[in-house]
C-alpha positions as CSV (number, residue, x, y, z in Angstrom):
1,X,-4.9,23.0,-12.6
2,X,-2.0,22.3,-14.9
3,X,0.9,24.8,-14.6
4,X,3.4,23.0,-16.6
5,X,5.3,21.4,-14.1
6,X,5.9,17.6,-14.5
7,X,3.8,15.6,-11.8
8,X,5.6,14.2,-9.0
9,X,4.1,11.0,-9.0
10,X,6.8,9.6,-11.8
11,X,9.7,10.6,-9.0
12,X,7.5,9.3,-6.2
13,X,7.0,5.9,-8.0
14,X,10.7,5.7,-9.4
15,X,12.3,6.6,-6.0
16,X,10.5,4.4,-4.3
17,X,11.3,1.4,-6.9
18,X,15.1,2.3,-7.3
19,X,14.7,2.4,-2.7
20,X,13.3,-1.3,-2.6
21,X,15.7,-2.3,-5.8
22,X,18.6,-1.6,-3.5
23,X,17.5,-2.9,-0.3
24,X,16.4,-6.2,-2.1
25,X,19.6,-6.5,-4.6
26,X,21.7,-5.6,-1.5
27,X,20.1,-8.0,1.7
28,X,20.2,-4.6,3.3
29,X,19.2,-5.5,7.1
30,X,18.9,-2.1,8.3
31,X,16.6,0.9,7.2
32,X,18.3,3.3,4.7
33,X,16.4,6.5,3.6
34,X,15.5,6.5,0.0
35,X,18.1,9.1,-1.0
36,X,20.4,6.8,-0.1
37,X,20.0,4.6,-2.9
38,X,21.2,5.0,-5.8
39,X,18.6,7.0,-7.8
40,X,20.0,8.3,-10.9
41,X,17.5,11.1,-10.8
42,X,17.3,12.9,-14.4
43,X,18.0,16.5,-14.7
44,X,15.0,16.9,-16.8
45,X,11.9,16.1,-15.2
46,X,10.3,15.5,-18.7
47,X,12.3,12.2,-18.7
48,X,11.0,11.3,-15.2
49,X,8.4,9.0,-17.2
50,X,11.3,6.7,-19.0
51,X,13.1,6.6,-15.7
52,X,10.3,5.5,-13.8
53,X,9.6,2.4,-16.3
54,X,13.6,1.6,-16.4
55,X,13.9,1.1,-12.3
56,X,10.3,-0.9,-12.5
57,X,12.4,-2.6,-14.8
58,X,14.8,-3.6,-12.6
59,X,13.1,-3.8,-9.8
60,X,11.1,-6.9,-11.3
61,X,14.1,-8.2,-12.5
62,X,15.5,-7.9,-9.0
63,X,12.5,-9.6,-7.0
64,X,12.2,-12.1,-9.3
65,X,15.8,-13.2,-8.8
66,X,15.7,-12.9,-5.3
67,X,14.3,-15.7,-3.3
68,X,11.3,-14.6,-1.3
69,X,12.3,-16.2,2.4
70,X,15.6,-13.8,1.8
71,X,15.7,-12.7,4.9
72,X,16.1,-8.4,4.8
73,X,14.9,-5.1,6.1
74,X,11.2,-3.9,5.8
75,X,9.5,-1.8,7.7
76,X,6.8,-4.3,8.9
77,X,7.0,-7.3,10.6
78,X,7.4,-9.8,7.5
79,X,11.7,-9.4,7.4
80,X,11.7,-11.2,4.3
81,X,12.1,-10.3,0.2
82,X,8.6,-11.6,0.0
83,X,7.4,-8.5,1.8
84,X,8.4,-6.2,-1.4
85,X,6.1,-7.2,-4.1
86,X,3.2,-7.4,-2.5
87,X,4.0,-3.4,-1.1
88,X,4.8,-2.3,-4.2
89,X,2.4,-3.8,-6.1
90,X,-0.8,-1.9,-3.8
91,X,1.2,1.1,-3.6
92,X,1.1,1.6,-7.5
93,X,-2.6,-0.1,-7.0
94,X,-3.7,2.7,-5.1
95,X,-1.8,6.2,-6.5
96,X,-2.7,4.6,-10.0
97,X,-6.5,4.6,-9.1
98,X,-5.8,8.4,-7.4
99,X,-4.1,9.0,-10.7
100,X,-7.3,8.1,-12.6
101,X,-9.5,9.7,-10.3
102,X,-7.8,13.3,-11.3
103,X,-8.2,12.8,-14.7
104,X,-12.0,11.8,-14.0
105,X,-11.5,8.1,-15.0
106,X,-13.2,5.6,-13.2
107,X,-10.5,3.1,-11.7
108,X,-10.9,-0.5,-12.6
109,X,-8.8,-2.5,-9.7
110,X,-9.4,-6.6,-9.6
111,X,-11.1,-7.8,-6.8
112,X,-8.9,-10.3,-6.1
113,X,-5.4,-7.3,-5.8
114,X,-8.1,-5.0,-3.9
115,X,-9.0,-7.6,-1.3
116,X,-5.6,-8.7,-0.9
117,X,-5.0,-5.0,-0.5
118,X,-7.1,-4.8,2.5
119,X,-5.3,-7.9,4.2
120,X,-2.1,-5.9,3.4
121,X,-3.1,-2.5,4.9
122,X,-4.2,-4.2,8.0
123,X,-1.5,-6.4,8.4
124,X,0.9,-3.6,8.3
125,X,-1.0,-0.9,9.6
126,X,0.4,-1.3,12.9
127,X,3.9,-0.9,11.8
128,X,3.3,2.4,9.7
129,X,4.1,4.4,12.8
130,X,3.3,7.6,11.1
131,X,-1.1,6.3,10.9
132,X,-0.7,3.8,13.7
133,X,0.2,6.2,16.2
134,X,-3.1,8.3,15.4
135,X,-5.1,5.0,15.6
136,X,-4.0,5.0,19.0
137,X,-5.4,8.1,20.2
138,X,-8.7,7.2,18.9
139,X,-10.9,7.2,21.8
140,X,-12.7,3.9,20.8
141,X,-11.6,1.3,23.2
142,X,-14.5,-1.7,22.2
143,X,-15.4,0.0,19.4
144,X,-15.9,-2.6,16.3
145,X,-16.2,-2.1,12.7
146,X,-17.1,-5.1,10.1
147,X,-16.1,-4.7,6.5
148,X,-17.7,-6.3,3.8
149,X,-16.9,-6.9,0.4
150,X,-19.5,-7.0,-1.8
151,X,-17.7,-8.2,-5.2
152,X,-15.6,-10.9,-3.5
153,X,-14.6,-13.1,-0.8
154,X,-13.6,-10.5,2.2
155,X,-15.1,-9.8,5.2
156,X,-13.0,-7.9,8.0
157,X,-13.7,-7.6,11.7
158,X,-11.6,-4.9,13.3
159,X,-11.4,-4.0,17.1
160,X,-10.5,-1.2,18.2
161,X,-8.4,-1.1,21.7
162,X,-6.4,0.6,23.9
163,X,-3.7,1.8,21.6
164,X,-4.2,0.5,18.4
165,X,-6.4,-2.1,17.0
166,X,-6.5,-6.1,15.9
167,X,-8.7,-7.4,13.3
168,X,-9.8,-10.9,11.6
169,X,-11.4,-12.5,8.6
170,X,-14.9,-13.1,8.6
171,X,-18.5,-12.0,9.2
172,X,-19.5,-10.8,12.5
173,X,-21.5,-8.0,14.3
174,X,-19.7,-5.0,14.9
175,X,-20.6,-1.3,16.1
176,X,-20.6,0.3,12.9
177,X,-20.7,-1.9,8.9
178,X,-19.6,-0.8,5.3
179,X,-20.9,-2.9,3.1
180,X,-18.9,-1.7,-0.7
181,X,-17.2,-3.3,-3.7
182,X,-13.5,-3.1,-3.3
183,X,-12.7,-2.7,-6.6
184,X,-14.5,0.7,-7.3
185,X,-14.8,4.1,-6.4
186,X,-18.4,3.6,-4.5
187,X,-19.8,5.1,-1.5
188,X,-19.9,2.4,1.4
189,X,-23.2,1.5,2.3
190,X,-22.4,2.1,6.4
191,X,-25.0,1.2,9.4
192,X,-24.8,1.5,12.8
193,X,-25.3,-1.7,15.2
């Protein structure tokens, strides 16, 4: 329901861009909060909208000035600038296609960004402390579960183990597959080994 509030997303999105701006422009090698960064919030939130495109602005500016083996904080395992784009590019990937979703639009993602998104989420997964540790209270030591992409080249095994989980690229039995395009709001087809 609209009650005439702006929605956050602009201040979630331009936060988060002004955040990784600073880090990036700055080499920062430890972990600041966001509102630590300079964020030049507006008063009104009805200009949240220009202020979002001005620090995606800069931060494209910024990356693309900035060597990607620069070695600086992140909060995965890749410690370099090249670790930005990618992050910020599927985070605006995937709260666009929410976006779109609550209007009642059908998001159109390419399959090439959505399967890349998958490597990303699993690659990082682990160091998202904040889902990782649930992962490892699953109770599903030797569990498996194979992905399949059914508009493009991705197939993902991931094992499930004491504490967390490891996955890898390509076909192979598992407990439990989800066969599904990645690149549209479908149903997974799942079966059971």
């Amino acid at each position: 329901m609209d009650d005439g509030r702006p929605h956050p997303a602009p201040r979630h999105h331009g936060t988060t861009y002004r955040w990784v701006e600073h880090i990036v422009r700055n080499r920062l090698q430890r972990r600041i909060r966001s509102g630590e960064a300079p964020l030049e919030l507006p008063d009104d939130p009805t200009r949240y909208p220009a202020w979002l495109t001005a620090g995606a602005e800069t931060l494209l500016a910024t990356l693309r000035a900035t060597e990607p083996e620069t070695p600086l904080w992140t909060w995965a395992a890749d410690r370099h600038a090249r670790f930005w784009p990618r992050r910020v590019l599927h985070e605006a990937v995937v709260h666009r296609a929410d976006a779109e979703l609550a209007l009642g639009r059908t998001p159109h993602i390419d399959p090439g960004i959505a399967v890349d998104g998958i490597d990303e989420f699993l690659t990082n997964l682990p160091y998202a402390s904040w889902v990782a540790e649930r992962l490892g209270e699953l109770e599903a030591a030797g569990q498996t579960l194979h992905l399949h992409a059914t508009d493009g080249d991705g197939e993902w095994l991931i094992s499930l183990g004491e504490g967390g989980f490891t996955w890898t690229r390509g076909h192979a039995k598992a407990t439990v597959a989800a066969r599904a395009p990645t690149a549209e709001q479908q149903r997974p087809a799942v079966h059971g080994a």
